[in-house]
C-alpha positions in Angstrom: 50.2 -54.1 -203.7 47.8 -51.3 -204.7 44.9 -50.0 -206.4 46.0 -47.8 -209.4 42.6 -47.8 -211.3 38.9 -48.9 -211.1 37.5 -49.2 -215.0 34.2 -50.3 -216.6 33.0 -51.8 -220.3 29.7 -52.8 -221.4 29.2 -55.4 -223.5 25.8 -57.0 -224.7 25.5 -60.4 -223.9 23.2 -61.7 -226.1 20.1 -61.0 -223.5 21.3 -57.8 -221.4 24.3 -55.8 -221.2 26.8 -56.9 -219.0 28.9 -54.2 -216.7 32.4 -55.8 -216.4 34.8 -54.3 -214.0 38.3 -54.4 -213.4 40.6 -53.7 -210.8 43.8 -52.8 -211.8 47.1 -52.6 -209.5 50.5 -51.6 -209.2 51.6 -55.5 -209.8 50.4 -57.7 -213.3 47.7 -59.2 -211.3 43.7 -57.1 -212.5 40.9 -58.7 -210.8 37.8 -58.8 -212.6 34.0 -58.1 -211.3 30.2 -57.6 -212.3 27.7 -54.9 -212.1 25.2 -55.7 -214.2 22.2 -54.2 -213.7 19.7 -53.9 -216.2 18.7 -50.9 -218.0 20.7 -48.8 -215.7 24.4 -49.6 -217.0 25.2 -45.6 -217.6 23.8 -45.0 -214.1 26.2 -47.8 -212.6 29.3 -47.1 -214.2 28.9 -43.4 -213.0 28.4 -44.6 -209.4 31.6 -47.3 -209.8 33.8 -43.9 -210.9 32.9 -42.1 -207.7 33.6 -44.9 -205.5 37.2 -46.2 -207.5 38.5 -42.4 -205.5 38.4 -43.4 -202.2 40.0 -46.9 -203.5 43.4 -46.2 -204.9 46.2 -45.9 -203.5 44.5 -48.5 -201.2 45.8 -52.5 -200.4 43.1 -54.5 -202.6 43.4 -57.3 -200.3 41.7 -55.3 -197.6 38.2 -56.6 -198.8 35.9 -56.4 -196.1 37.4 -52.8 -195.4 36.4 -51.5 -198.3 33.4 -52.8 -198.2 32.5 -51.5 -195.0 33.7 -48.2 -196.3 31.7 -48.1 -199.4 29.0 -49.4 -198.0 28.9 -47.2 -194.5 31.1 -43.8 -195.3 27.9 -42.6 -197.1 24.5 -40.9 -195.5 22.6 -42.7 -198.3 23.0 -45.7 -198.4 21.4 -49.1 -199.7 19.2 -49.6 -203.3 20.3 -51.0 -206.5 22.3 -48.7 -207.7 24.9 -48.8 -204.7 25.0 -52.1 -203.4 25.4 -53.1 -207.5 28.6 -50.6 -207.7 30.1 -52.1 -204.4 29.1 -55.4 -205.8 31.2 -55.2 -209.1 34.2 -54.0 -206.9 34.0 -56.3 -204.6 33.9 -59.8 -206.9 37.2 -58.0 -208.5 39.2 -57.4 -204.9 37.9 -61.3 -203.7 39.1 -62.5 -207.5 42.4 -60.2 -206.6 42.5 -62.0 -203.4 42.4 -65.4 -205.2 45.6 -64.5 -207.1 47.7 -63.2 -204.7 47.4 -66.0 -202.5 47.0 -68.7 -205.6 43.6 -70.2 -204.5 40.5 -70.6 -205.9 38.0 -67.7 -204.3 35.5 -70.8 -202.5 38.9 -71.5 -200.5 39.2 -68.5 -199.3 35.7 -68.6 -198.1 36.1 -71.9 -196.3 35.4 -74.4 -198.9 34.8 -76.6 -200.2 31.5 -78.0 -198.6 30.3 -80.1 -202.1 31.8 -81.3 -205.3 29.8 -78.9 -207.9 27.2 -77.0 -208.0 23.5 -77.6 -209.2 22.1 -75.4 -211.8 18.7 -75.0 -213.6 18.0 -73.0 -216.7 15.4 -71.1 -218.4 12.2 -72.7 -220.4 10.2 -70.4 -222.3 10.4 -67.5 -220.3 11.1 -65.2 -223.5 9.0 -66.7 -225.6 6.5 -68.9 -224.0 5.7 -70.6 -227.1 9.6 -72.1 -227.0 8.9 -73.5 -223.9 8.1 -77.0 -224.2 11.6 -77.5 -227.3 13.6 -75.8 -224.9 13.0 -78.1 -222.1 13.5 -81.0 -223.9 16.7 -80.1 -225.0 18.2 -79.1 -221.5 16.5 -82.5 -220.3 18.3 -84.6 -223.3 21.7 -82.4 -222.5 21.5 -83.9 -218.5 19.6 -80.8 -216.6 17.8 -82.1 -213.9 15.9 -78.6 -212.9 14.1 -75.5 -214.6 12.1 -72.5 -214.5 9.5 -70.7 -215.9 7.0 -68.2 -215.6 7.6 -64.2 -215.6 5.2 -63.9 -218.8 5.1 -60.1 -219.6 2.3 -60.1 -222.0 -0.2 -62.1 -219.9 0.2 -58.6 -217.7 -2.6 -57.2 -220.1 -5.1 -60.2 -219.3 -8.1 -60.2 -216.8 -6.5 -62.4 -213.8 -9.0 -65.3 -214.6 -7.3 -65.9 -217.6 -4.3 -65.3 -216.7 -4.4 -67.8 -214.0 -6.2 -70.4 -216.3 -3.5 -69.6 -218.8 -0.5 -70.1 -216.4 -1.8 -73.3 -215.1 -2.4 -74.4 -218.5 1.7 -74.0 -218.9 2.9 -75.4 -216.5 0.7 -78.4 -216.9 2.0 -79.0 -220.5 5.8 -78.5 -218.9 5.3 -81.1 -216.4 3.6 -84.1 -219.1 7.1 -82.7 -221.3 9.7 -83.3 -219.1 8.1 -86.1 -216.6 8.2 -86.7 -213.0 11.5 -86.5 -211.6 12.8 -82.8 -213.2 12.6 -79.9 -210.8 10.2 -76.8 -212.1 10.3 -73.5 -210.4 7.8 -71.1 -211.2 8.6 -66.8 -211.0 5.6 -64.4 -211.1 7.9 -61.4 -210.9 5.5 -60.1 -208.5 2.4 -59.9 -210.4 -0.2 -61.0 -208.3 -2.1 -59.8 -205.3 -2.4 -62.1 -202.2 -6.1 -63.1 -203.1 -5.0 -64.1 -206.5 -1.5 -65.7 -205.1 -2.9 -67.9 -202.8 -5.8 -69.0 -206.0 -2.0 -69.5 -208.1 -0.8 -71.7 -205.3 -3.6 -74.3 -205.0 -4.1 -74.2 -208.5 -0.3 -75.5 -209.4 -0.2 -78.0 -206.4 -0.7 -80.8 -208.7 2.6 -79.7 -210.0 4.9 -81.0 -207.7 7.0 -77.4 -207.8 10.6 -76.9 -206.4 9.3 -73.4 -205.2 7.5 -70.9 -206.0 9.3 -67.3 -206.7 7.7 -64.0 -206.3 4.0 -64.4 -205.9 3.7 -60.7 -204.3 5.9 -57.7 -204.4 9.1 -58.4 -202.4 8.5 -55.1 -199.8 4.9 -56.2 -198.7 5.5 -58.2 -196.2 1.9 -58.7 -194.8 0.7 -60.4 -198.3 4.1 -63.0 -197.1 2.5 -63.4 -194.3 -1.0 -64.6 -195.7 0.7 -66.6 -198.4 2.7 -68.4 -196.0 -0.5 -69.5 -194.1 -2.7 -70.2 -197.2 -3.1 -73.7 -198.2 -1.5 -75.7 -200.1 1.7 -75.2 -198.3 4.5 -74.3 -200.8 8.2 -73.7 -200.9 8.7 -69.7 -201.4 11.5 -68.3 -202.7 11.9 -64.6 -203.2 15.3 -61.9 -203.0 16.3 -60.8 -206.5 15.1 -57.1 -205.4 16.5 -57.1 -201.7 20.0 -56.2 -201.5 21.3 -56.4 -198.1 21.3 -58.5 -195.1 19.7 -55.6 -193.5 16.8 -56.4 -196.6 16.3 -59.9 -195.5 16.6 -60.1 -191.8 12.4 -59.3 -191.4 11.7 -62.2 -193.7 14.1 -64.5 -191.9 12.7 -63.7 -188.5 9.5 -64.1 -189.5 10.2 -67.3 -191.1 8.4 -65.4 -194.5 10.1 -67.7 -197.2 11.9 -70.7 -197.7 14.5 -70.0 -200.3 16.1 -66.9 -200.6 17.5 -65.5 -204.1 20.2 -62.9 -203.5 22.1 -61.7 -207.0 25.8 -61.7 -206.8 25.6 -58.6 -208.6 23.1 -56.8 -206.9 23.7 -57.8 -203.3 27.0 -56.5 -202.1 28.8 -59.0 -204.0 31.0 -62.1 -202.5 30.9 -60.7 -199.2 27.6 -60.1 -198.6 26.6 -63.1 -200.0 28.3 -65.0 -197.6 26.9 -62.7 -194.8 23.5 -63.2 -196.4 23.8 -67.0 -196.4 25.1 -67.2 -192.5 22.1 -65.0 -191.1 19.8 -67.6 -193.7 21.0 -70.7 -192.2 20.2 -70.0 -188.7 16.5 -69.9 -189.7 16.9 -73.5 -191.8 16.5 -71.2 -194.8 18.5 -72.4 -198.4 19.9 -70.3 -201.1 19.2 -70.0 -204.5 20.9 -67.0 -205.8 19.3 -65.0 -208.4 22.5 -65.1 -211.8 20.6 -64.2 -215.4 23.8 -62.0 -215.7 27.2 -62.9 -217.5 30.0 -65.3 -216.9 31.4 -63.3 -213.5 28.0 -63.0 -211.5 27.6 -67.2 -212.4 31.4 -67.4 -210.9 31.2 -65.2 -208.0 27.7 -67.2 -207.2 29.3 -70.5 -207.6 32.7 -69.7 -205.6 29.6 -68.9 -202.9 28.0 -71.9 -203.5 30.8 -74.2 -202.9 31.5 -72.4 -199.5 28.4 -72.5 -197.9 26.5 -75.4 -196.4 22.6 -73.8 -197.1 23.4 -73.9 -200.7 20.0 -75.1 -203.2 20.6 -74.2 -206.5 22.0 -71.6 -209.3 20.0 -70.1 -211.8 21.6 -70.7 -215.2 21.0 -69.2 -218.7 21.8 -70.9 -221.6 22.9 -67.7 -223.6 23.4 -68.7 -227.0 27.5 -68.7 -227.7 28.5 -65.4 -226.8 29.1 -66.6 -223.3 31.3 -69.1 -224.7 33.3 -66.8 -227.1 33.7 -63.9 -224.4 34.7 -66.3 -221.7 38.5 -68.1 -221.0 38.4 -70.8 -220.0 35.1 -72.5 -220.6 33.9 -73.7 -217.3 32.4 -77.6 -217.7 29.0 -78.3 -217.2 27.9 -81.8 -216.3 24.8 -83.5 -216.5 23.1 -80.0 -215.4 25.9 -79.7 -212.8 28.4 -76.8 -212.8 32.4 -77.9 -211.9 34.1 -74.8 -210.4 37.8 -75.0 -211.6 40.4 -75.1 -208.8 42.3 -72.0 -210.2 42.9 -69.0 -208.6 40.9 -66.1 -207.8 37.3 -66.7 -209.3 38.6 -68.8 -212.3 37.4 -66.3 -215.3 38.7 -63.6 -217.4 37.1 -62.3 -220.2 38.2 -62.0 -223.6 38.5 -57.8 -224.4 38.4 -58.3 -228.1 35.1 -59.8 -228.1 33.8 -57.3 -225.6 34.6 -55.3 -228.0 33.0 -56.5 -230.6 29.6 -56.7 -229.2 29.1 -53.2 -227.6 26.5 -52.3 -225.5 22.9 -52.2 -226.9 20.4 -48.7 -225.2 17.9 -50.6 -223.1 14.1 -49.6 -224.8 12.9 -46.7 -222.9 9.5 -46.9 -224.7 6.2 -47.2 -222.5 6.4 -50.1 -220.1 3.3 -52.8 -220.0 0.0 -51.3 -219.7 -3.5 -52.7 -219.2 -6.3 -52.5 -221.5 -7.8 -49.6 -219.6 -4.7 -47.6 -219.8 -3.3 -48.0 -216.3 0.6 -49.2 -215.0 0.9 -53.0 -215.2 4.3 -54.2 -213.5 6.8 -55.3 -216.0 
């Protein structure tokens, strides 16, 4: 079997675009990927063209090959935008993989090591004022888990109020949903230590899961403060590191507590797995980071049910065009994802309803900006 072609479509998926690729061989069998990467789809696909070249012609089931060539047989290497390409290309060679040898992708990786896989969803995140309706309905449908935070707008407030204002939140999520649901909490990176370690002994009360993101990702001495301030709390933190190389300083030392690498901007399957191997011998869990489409949640899950440092899976509820683009409907249960025992990563999208919802130009308006005029993180 070979690679004959390497091809992109982006679709909007009812919150971002999503960058579907497919691998496409000298056989029936296409293997199907995900590089979403938000507001720099165009950039992506150009970056998956220029890599698909040194692919055909090539054996697809030489996975870790390519990757190493991708990934290596180029002086610059790392960022978003390249480890997002080789991630795309690589969920489509392990899905490939899957086929060829008529297993489901977690087999492959030396599953299974649990039944399903635990998910939590989005509350209010969007639109804060949602917040409390849309927990209640992910309660009443059998989620156990959920997470908020990540409010752009509060951005423009004086960090007083801010911090009064996120506390105030969270208090009214916890009296909504009870004692025995899981809440996580993302700042996106907002604060500064000072006003991190305030955020952490102000939501102690809370009972949180973790905390995600109370500092920039790359400045590793605030970690180090908020890892010794007090209350101690469970930090998770990884969307925006995309490589084992990325993570090994927090691991070593012993930074976090969760890590959050995306299936779509880590490398992919493979890295992933390499990600969660170096994680474990620190005693750290994963969480991985999936706000994408239907792909990044399988390649994530086929992970999940391989590994045995596996927490949870970030799950958004996106309206029904998840549902209408994807075949088959995986089953969720009581807040619980069931991985299907099919081949490859168990998903195929439908190309008439890509179609149908084409890709939407992300906003390149001005970003957040304080009162006084300066750059606020978005």
């Amino acid at each position: 079997m070979k690679i004959t072609d390497i091809d992109t479509t982006v679709a909007f998926g009812g919150r971002r675009n999503w960058v579907v690729v497919r691998v496409r061989t000298d056989t029936e069998l296409v293997g199907w990927g995900e590089a979403t990467i938000e507001g720099r789809e165009r950039s992506v696909r150009v970056v998956i063209d220029e890599m698909k070249e040194r692919l055909i012609g090539h054996d697809p089931l030489a996975v870790e090959h390519h990757w190493q060539r991708l990934y290596r047989h180029q002086f610059w290497r790392g960022g978003p935008l390249t480890s997002t390409a080789i991630a795309g290309i690589d969920q489509a060679l392990w899905d490939l993989r899957g086929m060829a040898w008529g297993v489901p992708v977690y087999r492959l990786l030396g599953g299974p090591t649990r039944d399903h896989v635990r998910l939590y969803t989005h509350v209010g995140i969007y639109q804060p004022e949602e917040m409390v309706a849309e927990a209640t309905r992910d309660v009443a449908d059998g989620y156990t888990a959920m997470k908020t935070g990540s409010w752009r707008d509060d951005m423009l407030m004086p960090e007083q109020e801010r911090l009064e204002k996120f506390v105030e939140r969270v208090r009214t999520l916890r009296e909504a949903v009870g004692p025995d649901v899981d809440i996580m909490i993302d700042d996106h990176g907002r604060g500064r230590p000072a006003t991190a370690a305030r955020l952490m002994r102000a939501l102690e009360p809370f009972n949180l899961f973790f905390l995600e993101e109370t500092t920039q990702p790359d400045d590793l001495e605030s970690l180090v403060r908020i890892r010794h301030a007090d209350p101690p709390m469970d930090i998770a933190l990884g969307e925006r590191l995309y490589s084992k190389w990325d993570y090994r300083p927090l691991l070593e030392q012993r930074l976090v507590d969760i890590i959050q690498p995306d299936p779509c901007h880590a490398g992919g399957i493979s890295e992933l797995k390499n990600i969660a191997a170096l994680a474990e011998a620190y005693y750290v869990n994963l969480a991985p980071h999936n706000p994408q489409g239907p792909l990044s949640t399988a390649a994530a899950a086929h992970v999940a049910m391989a590994i045995p440092n596996f927490s949870i899976l970030e799950y958004v509820r996106q309206d029904t065009y998840r549902d209408e683009a994807m075949r088959p409907k995986w089953v969720v249960d009581r807040g619980n994802l069931i991985v299907p025992d099919t081949p490859g990563l168990g998903v195929e999208l439908d190309e008439d309803a890509l179609a149908a919802s084409p890709m939407k130009l992300p906003d390149r308006s001005e970003g957040p900006m304080r009162t006084e005029g300066s750059v606020a993180d978005p």
